[in-house]
ROKOL-900693 format. One record per residue (C-alpha): residue in one letter; x, y, z. Coordinates in Angstrom, 1 decimal. Example, Ala and Ser with C-alpha at 12.3 -4.5 7.8 and 13.67 -1.06 7.14 Angstrom:
2
[lummar a, [12.3, -4.5, 7.8]]
[lummar s, [13.7, -1.1, 7.1]]
END
This chain:
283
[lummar x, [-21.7, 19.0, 20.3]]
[lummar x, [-21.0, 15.5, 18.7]]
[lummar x, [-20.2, 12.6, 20.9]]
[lummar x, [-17.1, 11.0, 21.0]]
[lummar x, [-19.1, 7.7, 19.2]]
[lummar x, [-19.9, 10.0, 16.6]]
[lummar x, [-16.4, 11.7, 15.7]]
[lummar x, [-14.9, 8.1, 15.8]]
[lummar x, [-17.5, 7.4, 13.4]]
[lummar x, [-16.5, 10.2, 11.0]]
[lummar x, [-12.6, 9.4, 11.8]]
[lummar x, [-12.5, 5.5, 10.7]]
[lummar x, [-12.9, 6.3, 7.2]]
[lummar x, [-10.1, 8.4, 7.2]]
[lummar x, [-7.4, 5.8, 8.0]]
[lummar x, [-9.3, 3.8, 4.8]]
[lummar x, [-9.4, 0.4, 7.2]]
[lummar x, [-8.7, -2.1, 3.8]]
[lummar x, [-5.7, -0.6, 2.8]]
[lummar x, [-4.6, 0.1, 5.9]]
[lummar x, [-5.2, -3.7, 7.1]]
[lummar x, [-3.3, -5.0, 4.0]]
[lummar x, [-0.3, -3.0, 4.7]]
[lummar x, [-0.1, -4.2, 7.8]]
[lummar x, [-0.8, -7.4, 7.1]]
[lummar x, [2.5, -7.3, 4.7]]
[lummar x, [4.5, -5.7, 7.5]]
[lummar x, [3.0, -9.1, 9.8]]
[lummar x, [4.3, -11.3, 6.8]]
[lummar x, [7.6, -9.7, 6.5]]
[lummar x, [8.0, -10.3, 10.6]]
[lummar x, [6.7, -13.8, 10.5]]
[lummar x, [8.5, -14.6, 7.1]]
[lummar x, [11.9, -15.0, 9.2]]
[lummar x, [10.7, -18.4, 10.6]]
[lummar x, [12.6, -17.4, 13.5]]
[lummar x, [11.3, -18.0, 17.4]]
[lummar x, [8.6, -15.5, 17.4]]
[lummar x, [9.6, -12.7, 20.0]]
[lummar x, [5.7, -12.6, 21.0]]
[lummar x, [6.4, -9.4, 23.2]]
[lummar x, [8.3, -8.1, 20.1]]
[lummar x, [5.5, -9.2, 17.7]]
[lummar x, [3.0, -6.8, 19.9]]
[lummar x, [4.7, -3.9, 19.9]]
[lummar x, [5.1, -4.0, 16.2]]
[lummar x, [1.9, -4.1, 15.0]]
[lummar x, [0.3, -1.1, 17.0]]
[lummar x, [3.2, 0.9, 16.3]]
[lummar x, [3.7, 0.2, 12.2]]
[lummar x, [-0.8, 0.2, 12.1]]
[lummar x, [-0.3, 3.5, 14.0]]
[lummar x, [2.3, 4.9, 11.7]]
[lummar x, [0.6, 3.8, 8.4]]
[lummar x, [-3.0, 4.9, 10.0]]
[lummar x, [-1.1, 8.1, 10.2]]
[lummar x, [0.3, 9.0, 6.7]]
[lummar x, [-3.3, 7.7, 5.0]]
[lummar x, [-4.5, 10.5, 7.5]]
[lummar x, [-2.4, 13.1, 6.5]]
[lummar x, [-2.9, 12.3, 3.0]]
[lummar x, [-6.8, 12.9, 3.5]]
[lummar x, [-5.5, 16.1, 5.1]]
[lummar x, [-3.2, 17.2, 2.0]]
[lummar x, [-5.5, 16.0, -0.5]]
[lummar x, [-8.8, 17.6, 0.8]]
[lummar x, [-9.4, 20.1, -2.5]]
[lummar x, [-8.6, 17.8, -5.0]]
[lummar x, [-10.9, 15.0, -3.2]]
[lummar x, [-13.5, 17.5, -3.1]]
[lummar x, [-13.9, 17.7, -6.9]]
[lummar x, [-13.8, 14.0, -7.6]]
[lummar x, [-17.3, 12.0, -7.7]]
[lummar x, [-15.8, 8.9, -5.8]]
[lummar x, [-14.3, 11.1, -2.9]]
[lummar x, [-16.1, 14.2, -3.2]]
[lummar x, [-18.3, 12.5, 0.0]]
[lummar x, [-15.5, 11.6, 2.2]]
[lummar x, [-15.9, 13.1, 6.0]]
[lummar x, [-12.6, 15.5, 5.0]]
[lummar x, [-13.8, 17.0, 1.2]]
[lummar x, [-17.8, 17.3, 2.3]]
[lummar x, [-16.5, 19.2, 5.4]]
[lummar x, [-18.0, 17.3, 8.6]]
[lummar x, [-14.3, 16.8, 9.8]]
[lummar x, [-11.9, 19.9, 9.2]]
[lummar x, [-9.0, 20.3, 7.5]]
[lummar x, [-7.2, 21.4, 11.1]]
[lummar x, [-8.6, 18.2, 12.5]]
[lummar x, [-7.6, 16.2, 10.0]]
[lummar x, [-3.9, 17.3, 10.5]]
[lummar x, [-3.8, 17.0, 13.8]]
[lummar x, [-5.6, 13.5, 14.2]]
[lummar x, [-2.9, 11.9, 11.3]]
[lummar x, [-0.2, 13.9, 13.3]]
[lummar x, [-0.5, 12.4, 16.4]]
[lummar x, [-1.0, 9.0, 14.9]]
[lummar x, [2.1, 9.6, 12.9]]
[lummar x, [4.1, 10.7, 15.7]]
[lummar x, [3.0, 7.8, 18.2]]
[lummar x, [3.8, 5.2, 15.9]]
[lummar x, [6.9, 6.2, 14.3]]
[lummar x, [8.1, 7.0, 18.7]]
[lummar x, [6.7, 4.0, 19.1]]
[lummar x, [8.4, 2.0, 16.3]]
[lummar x, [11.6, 3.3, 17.3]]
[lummar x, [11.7, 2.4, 21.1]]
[lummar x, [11.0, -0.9, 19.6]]
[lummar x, [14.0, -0.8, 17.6]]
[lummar x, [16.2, 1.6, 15.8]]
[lummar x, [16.3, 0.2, 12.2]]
[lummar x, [12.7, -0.9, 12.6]]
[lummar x, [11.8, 2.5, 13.3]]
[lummar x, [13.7, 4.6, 10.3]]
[lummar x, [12.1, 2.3, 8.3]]
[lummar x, [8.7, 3.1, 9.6]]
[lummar x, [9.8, 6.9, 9.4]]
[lummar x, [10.6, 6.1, 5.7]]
[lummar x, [7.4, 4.8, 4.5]]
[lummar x, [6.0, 7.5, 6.1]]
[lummar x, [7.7, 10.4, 5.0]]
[lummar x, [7.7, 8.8, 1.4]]
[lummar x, [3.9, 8.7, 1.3]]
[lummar x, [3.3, 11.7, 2.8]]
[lummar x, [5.8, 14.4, 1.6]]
[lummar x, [7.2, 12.6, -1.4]]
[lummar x, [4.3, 11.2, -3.0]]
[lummar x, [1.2, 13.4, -1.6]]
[lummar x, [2.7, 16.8, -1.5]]
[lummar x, [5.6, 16.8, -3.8]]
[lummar x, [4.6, 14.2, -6.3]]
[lummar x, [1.0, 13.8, -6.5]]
[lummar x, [-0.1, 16.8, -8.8]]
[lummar x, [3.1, 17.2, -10.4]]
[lummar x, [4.0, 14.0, -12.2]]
[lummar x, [2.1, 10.8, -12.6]]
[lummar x, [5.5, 9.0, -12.0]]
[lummar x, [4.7, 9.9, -8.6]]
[lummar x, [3.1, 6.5, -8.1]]
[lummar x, [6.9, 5.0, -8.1]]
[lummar x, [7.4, 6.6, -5.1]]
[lummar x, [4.5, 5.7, -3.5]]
[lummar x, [5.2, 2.2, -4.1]]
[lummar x, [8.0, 2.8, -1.9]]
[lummar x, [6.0, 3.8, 0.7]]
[lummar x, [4.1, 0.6, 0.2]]
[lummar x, [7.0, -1.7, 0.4]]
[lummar x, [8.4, -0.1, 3.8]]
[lummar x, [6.1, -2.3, 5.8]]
[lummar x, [7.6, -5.3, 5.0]]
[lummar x, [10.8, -4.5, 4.9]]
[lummar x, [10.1, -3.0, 8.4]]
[lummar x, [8.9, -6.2, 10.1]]
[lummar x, [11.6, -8.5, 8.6]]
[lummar x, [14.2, -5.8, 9.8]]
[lummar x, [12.7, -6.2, 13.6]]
[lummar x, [12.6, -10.2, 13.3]]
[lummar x, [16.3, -10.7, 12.0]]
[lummar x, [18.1, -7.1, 13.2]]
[lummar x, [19.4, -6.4, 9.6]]
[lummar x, [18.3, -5.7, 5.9]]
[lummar x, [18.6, -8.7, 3.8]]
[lummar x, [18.2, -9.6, 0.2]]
[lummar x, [14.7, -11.6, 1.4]]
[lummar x, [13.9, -8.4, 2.6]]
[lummar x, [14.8, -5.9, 0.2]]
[lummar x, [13.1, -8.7, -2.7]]
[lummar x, [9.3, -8.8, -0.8]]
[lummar x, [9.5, -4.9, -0.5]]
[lummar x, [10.2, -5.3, -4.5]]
[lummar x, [7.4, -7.6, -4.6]]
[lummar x, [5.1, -5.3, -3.2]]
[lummar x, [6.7, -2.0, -4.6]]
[lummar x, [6.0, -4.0, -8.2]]
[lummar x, [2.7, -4.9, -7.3]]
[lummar x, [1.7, -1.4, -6.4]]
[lummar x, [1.3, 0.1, -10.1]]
[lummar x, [-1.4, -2.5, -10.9]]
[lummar x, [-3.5, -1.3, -7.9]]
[lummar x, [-3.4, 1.9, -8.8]]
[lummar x, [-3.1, 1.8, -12.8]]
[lummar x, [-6.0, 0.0, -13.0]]
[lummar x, [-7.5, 2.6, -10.9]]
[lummar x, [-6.7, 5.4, -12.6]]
[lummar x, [-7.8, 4.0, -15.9]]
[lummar x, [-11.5, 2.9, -14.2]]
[lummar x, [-11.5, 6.3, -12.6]]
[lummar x, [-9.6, 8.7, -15.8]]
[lummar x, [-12.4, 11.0, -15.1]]
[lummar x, [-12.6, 11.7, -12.1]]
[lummar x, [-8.7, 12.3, -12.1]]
[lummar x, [-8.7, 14.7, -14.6]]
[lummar x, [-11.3, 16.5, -13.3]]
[lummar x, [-9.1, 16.8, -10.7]]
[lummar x, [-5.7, 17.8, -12.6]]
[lummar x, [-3.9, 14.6, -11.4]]
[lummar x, [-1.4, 13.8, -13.8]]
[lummar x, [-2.0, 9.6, -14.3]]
[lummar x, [-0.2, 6.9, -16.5]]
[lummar x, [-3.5, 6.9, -19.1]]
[lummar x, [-3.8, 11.0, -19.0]]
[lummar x, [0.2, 11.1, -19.9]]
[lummar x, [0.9, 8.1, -22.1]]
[lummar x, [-2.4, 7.4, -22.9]]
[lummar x, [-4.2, 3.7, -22.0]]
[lummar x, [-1.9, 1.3, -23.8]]
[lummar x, [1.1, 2.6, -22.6]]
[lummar x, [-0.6, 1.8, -19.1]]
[lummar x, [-2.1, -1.1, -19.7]]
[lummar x, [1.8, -2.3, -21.0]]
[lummar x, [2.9, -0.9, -17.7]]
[lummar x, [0.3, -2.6, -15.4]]
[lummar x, [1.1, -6.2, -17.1]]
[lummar x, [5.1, -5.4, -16.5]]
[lummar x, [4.6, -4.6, -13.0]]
[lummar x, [2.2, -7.7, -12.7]]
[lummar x, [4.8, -9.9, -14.0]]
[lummar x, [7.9, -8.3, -12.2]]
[lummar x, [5.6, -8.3, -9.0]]
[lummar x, [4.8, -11.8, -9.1]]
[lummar x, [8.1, -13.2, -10.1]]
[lummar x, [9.9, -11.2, -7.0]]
[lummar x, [7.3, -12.7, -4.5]]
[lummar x, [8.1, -16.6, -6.4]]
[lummar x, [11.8, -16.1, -5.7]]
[lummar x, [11.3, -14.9, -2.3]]
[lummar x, [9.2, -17.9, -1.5]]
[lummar x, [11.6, -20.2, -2.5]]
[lummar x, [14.6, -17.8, -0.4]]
[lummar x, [12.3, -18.2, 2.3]]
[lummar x, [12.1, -22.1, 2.4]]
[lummar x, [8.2, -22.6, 2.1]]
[lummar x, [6.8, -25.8, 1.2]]
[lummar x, [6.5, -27.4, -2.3]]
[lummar x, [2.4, -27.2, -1.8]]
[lummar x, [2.6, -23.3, -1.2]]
[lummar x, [5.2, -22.9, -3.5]]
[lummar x, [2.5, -24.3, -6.0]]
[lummar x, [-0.4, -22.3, -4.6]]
[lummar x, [1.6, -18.8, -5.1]]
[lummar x, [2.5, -20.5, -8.8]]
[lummar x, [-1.6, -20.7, -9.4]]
[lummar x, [-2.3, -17.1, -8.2]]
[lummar x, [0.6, -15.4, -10.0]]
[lummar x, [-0.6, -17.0, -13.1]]
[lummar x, [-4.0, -16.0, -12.6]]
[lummar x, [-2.1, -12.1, -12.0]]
[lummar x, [-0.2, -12.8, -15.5]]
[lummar x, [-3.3, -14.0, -17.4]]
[lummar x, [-5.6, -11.0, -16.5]]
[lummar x, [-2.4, -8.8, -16.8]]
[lummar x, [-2.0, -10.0, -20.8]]
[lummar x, [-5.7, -10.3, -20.9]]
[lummar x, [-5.7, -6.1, -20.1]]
[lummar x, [-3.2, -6.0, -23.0]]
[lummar x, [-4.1, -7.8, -25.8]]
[lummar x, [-8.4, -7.4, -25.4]]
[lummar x, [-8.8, -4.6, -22.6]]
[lummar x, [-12.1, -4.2, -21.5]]
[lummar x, [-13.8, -1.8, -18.8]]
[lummar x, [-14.4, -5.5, -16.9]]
[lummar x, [-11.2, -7.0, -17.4]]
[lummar x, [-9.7, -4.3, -15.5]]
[lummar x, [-12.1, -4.0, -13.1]]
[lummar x, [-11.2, -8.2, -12.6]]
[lummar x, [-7.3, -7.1, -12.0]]
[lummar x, [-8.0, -4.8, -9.4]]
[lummar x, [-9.9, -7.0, -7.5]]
[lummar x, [-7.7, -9.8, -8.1]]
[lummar x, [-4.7, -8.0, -7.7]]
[lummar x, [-5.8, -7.3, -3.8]]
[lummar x, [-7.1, -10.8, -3.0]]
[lummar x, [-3.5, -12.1, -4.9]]
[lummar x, [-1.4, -9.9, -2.5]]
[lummar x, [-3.4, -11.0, 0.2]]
[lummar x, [-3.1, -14.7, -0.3]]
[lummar x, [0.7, -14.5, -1.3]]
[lummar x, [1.5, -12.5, 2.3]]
[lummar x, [-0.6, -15.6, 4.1]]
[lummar x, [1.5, -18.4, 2.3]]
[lummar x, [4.8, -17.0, 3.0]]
[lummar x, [3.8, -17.0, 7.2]]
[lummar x, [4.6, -20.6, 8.9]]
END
């Protein structure tokens, strides 16, 4: 019988903690971005309930996902496709985390809370089981997903959907692809060893690369002019100017002289540039 240390320890990876933490952290930027009087009681009911909710649908996707994880060389060791934590398990853990913080989210609020229940129900049902092994255009839709966290905290700061709003959720939906195109290119394999339709598999890797340095440049220009919307300061204005030109110059570099490195740099960068850009846009 294992103790409860040890199933936590098999259950952490499930809710993949960096992703996980980076969506929230968006959904903390979108609250704070209102540079309102912070509603502190407000503030921490939100981010149990939206880390709950996302927590959740990366759980369930584990759960859904299980076979094809099982065949792929990076995943094929995860706690759900080597079978230390059950499929049944699985479901029932990202269930009742799904559950709790979407009930949660919407005692908060009721906007705040469809939202959540959006991002959710996008990931999970539209993306994962619908999407995933059908189309590779299902990645569109899971940028949705993505962007719901945002969107969901600047709805509970103001009350309302706004155009600051709906342009960070673009920012992130935007900067989505060139996580997971560049991905999918360093990882082609794997994927098709899976059957998971990708960009690369489809179009082949010029049509992605052409598609990661779009989304770079659409992704970066959307978080710019909600910056400015947003009133930050001429300094951090110039700081999110220097990282999305870093984004544009590796995004063109992937174009023009594409290299197993240079793509590996955008994947990485990509991450620390989403990062920075939600930390400048809080007070």
């Amino acid at each position: 019988m294992q103790t409860i240390a040890a199933k936590l320890k098999l259950y952490l990876p499930l809710i993949k903690s960096l992703q996980t933490s980076l969506l929230l952290l968006t959904g903390v930027a979108g609250y704070l971005s209102a540079h309102t009087a912070v509603n502190w009681i407000r503030f921490w009911q939100m981010f149990p309930s939206l880390f709950l909710a996302i927590a959740g649908s990366t759980v369930l996707n584990m759960w859904w996902d299980q076979d094809i994880d099982a065949k792929m060389k990076r995943t094929h060791k995860r706690p759900t496709s080597s079978g230390q934590v059950t499929r049944e398990e699985t479901f029932n853990l990202g269930m009742a985390l799904s559950v709790v913080g979407v009930g949660w989210a919407l005692m908060v609020n009721g906007l705040y809370g469809v939202i959540v229940f959006a991002g959710l129900f996008f990931d999970v049902v539209v993306y994962s089981i619908w999407l995933k092994r059908r189309t590779c255009w299902s990645i569109v839709w899971g940028g949705i997903s993505g962007a719901m966290p945002i969107l969901a905290g600047r709805v509970l700061a103001i009350g309302r959907i706004d155009a600051i709003g709906i342009l960070l959720a673009c920012a992130v939906l935007f900067w989505i692809p060139t996580h997971t195109l560049t991905f999918s290119l360093k990882f082609a394999e794997d994927y098709s060893n899976a059957g998971v339709p990708t960009f690369p598999s489809t179009y082949g890797e010029a049509v992605a690369r052409f598609a990661i340095a779009f989304s770079s440049v659409i992704a970066a220009l959307t978080m710019g002019l909600a910056a400015v919307w947003i009133g930050v300061t001429a300094g951090t204005l110039r700081l999110i100017i220097v990282l999305s030109a870093g984004l544009f110059f590796l995004a063109a570099t992937t174009v023009f002289r594409p290299s197993e490195r240079v793509n590996f740099s955008l994947f990485k960068y990509a991450s620390m540039y989403m990062t920075f850009a939600m930390l400048l846009i809080i007070p």
